[in-house]
C-alpha positions as CSV (number, residue, x, y, z in Angstrom):
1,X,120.2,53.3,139.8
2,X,120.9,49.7,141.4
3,X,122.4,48.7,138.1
4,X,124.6,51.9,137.7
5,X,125.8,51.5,141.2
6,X,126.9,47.8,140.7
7,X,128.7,48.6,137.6
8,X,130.7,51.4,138.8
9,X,131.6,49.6,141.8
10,X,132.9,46.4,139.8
11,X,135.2,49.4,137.0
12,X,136.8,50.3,140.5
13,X,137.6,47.1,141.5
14,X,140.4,46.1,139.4
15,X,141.8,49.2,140.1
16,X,142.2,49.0,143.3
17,X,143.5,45.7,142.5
18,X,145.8,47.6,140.4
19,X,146.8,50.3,143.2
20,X,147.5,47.4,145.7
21,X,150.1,45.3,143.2
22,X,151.8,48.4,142.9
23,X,152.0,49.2,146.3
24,X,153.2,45.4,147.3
25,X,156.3,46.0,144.2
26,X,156.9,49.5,145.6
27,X,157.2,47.8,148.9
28,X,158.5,44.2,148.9
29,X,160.1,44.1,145.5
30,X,161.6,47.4,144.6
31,X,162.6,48.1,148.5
32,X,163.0,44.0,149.9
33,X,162.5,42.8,153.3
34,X,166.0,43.1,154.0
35,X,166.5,47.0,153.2
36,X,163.2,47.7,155.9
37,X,165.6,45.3,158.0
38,X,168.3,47.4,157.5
39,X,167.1,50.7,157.9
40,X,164.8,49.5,160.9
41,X,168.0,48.3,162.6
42,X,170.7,50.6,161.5
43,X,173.1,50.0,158.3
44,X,176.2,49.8,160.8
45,X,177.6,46.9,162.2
46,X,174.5,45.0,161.3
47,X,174.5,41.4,161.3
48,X,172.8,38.6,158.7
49,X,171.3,37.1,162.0
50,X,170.0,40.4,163.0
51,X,167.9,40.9,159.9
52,X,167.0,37.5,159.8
53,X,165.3,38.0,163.2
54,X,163.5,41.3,162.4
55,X,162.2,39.5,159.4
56,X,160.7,36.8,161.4
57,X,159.5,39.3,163.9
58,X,157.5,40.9,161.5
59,X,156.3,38.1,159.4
60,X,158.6,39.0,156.6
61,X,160.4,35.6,156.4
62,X,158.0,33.7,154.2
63,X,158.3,33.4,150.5
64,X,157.2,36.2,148.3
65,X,154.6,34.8,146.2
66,X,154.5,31.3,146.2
67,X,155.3,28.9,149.3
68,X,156.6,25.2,147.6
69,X,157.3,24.0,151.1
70,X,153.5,24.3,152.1
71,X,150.5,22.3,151.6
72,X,147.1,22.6,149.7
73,X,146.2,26.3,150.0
74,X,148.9,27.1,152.6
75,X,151.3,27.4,148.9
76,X,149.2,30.6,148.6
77,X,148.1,31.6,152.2
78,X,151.7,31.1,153.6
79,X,153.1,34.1,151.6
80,X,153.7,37.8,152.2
81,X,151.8,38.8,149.4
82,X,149.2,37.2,150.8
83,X,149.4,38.5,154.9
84,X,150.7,41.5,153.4
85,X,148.8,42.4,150.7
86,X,145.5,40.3,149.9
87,X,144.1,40.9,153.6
88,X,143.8,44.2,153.1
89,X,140.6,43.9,151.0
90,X,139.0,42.1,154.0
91,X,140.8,45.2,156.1
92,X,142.6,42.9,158.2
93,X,145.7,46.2,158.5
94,X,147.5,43.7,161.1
95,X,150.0,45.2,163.8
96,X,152.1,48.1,163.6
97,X,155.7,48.3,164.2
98,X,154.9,48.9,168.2
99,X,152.8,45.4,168.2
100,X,149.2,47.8,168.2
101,X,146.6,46.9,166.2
102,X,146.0,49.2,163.1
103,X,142.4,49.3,162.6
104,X,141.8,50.3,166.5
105,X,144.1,53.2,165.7
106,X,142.6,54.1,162.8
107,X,138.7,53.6,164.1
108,X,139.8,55.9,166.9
109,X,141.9,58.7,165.2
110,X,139.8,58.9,162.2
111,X,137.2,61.0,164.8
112,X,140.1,63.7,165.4
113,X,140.0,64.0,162.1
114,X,136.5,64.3,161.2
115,X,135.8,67.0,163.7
116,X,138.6,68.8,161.8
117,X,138.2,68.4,158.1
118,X,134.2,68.8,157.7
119,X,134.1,72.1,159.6
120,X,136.7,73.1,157.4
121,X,134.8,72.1,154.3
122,X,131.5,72.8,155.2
123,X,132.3,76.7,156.3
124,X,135.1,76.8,153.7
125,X,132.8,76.2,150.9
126,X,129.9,78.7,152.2
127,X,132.8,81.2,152.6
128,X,134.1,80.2,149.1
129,X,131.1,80.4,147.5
130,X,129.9,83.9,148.9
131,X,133.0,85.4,147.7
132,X,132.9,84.3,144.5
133,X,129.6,85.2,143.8
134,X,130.4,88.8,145.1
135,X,133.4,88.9,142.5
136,X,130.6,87.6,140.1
137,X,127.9,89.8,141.0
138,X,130.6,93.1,140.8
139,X,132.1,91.7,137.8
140,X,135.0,94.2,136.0
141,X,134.5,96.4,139.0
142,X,137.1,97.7,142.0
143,X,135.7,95.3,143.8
144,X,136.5,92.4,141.3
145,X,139.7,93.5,140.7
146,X,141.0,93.3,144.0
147,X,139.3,90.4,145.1
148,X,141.0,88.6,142.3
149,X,144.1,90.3,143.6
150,X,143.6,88.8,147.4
151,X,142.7,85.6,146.1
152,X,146.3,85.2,143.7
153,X,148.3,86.7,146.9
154,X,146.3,84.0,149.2
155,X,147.1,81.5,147.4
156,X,150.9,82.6,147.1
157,X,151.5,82.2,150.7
158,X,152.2,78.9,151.9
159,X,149.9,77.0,154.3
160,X,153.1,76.8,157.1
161,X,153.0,80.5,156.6
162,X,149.1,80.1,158.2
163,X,149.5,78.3,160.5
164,X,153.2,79.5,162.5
165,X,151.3,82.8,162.4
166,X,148.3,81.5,163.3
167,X,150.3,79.6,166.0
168,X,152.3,82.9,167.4
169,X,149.9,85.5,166.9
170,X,146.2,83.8,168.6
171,X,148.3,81.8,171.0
172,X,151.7,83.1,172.0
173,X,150.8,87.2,172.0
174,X,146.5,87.0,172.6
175,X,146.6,83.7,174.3
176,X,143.0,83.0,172.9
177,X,143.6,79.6,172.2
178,X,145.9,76.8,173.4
179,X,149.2,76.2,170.5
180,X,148.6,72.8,170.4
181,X,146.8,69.4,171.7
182,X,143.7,67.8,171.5
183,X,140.8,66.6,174.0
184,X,137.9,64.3,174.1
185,X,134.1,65.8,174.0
186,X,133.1,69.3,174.2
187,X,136.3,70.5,175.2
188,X,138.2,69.8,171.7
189,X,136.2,73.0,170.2
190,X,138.8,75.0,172.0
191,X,141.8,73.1,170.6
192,X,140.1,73.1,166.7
193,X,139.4,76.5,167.0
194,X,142.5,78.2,165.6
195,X,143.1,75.1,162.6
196,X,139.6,75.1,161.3
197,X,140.2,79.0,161.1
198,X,143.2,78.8,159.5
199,X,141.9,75.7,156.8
200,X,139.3,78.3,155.8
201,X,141.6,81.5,155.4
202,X,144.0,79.0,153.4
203,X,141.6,78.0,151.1
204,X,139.7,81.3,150.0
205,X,142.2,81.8,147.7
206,X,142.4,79.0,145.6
207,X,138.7,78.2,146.0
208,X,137.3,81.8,145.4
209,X,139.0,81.9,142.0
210,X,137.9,78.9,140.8
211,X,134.4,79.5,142.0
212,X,134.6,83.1,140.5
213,X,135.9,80.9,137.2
214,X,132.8,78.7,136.7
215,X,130.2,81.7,137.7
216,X,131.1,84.1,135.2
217,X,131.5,80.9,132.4
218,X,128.0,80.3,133.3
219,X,127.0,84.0,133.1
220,X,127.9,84.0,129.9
221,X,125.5,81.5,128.8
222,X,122.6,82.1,126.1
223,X,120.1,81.2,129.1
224,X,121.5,83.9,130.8
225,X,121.2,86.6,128.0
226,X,117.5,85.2,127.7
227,X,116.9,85.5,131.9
228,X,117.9,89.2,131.1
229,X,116.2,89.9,128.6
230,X,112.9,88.7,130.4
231,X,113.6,91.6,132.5
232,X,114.9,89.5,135.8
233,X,117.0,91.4,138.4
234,X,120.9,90.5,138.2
235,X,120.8,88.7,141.6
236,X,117.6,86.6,140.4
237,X,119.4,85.4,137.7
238,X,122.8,85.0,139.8
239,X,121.6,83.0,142.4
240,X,118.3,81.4,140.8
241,X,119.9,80.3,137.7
242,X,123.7,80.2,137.8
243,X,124.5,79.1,140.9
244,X,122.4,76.0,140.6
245,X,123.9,75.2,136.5
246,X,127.3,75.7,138.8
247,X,126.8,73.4,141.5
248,X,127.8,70.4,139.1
249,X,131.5,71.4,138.7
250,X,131.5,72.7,142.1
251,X,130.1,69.1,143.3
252,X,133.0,67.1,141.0
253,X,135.2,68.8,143.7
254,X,133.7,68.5,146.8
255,X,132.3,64.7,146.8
256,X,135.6,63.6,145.8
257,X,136.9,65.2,148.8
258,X,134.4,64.2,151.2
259,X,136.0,60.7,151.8
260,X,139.8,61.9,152.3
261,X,138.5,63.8,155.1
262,X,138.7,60.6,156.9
263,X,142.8,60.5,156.1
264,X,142.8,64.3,157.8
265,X,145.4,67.0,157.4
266,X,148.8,65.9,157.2
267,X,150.4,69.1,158.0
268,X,147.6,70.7,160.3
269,X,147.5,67.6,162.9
270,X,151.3,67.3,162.5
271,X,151.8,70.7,163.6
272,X,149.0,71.3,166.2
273,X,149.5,68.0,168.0
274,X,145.9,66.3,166.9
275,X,145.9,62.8,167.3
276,X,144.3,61.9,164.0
277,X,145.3,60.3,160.8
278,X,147.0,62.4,159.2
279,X,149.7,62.7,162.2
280,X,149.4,58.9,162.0
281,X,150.6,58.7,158.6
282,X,153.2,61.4,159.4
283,X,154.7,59.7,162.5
284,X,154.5,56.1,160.9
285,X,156.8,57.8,158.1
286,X,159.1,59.1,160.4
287,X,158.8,56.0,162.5
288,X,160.0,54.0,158.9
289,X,156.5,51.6,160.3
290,X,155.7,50.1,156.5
291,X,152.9,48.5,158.5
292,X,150.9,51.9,158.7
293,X,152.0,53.1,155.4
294,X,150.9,50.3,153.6
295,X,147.5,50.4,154.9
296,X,147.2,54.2,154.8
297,X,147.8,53.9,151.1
298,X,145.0,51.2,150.9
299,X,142.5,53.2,152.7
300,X,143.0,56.0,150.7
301,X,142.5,54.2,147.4
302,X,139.5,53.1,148.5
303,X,138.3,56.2,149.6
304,X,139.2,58.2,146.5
305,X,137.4,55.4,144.5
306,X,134.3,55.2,146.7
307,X,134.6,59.4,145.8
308,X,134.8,58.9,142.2
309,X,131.4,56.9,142.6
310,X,129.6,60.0,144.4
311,X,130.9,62.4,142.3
312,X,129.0,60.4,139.4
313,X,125.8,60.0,141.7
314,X,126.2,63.0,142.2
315,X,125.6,64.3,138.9
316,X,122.1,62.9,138.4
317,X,120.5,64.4,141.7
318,X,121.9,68.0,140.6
319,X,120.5,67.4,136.9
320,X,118.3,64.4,136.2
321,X,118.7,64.7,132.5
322,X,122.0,63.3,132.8
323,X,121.7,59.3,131.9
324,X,123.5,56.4,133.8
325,X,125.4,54.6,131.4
């Protein structure tokens, strides 16, 4: 397991080596120093000495690649692919834009986050889940039928569609719950209330269907026909037999997700004033802070690769006769 471990991780890291050189062209060569400069400070009336003293101000008036005009390692060190780029594997994120440091606000926003996302996933899958295997259980029925119906219309309707109704009808007309905000401790329930509700609600559609997808595939099995045949009841053989050959598709999907939830909801914080990194990423955008981008980009390679490697993991502790190779 060790040695499985140790492999995958050293496959992922020239791809996130990969990821980051993109990133740095996308950044630095494709959009220069100068155009941040110039969008930074206006394309108006602005001066050569102006963006020459943003770019100093931010660090970006060192050579690109390779610094002649330094000594021994400095020729290397003294560049911006180097404070821009190569620090982030030792997640040294640097300073915003507004001179605060990135990794506090990440470390402290990535909490608002969390206490969003995993309530989402953990009730939306149970939700998900128990649906589908209803649609499963009352196969070519009514009931099928118009549960595959709800879930097409669900997922139809657009997630801003969710949440401004969410928004007007629990807050504005039954005043349940506040419309927006966050707060420290016990009293953030109240504020993640309403977008937890309406994560779950927005994903029954898309998730119920695909659910409903993989248990009648596995239904339709030869161990199946032979559980029958045994004479075991319908919901023995749903949920002690193809629920369990299921989880392993059903795992693919949710380990990978598990570490995004750290990069949280960009349009659910945007839109219901939670401080956590997906509002970050949003105001940083809107903000033009490169600074934040850049690093948001980073951390969510990482964490989609560190995914990849659960997802794999993953496999053998749902079925043991799969091999690490």
């Amino acid at each position: 397991m060790l040695a499985y471990i140790v492999r995958r991780v050293l496959y992922a890291i020239p791809i996130l080596i990969g990821v980051n050189l993109i990133t740095f062209a996308l950044f630095f060569i494709v959009n220069t120093p100068d155009d941040m400069a110039r969008m930074q400070l206006g394309t108006r009336r602005v001066t050569a000495e102006a963006i020459e003293k943003w770019k100093a101000e931010q660090g970006y008036d060192k050579p690109m690649l390779f610094n002649a005009q330094a000594a021994g390692p400095g020729k290397l060190t003294e560049t911006i692919f180097y404070e821009k780029s190569v620090r982030l594997f030792a997640f040294d994120f640097g300073a915003a834009e507004d001179g605060r440091d990135i990794a506090s606000e990440i470390r402290s926003r990535m909490w608002p986050s969390l206490a969003l996302a995993l309530p989402v996933l953990l009730v939306g899958l149970a939700v998900n889940i128990s649906f589908a295997l209803l649609m499963a259980f009352f196969r070519a029925t009514y009931l099928d039928f118009w549960g595959v119906v709800l879930c097409v219309a669900m997922m139809s309707i657009s997630t801003l569609f969710y949440i401004i109704g969410g928004q007007y009808i629990a807050s504005k007309v039954w005043h349940l719950v506040p419309i927006s905000g966050y707060a420290g401790g016990l009293d953030a329930a109240r504020f993640l209330v309403l977008p937890v509700l309406i994560g779950v609600v927005g994903g029954i559609g898309a998730g119920g269907r695909w659910y409903r997808t993989l248990f009648l595939e596995e239904m339709s099995r030869d161990y199946v026909r032979t559980a029958r045949a045994k004479g075991l009841a319908e919901s023995a053989v749903l949920f002690r037999h193809v629920l369990k050959n299921a989880m392993i598709p059903i795992l693919t999907g949710v380990v990978v997700v598990i570490p995004l939830l750290f990069m949280g909801s960009l349009l659910t914080e945007s839109f219901f004033g939670i401080p956590g990194l997906g509002s970050y990423t949003i105001d940083a955008i809107q903000a033009q802070d490169f600074a934040v981008v850049r690093s948001m980009v980073f951390i969510g390679s990482v964490l989609y690769i560190l995914g990849l490697l659960l997802t794999d993991l993953s496999y053998t502790l749902v079925d043991p006769r799969i091999k690490l190779q």
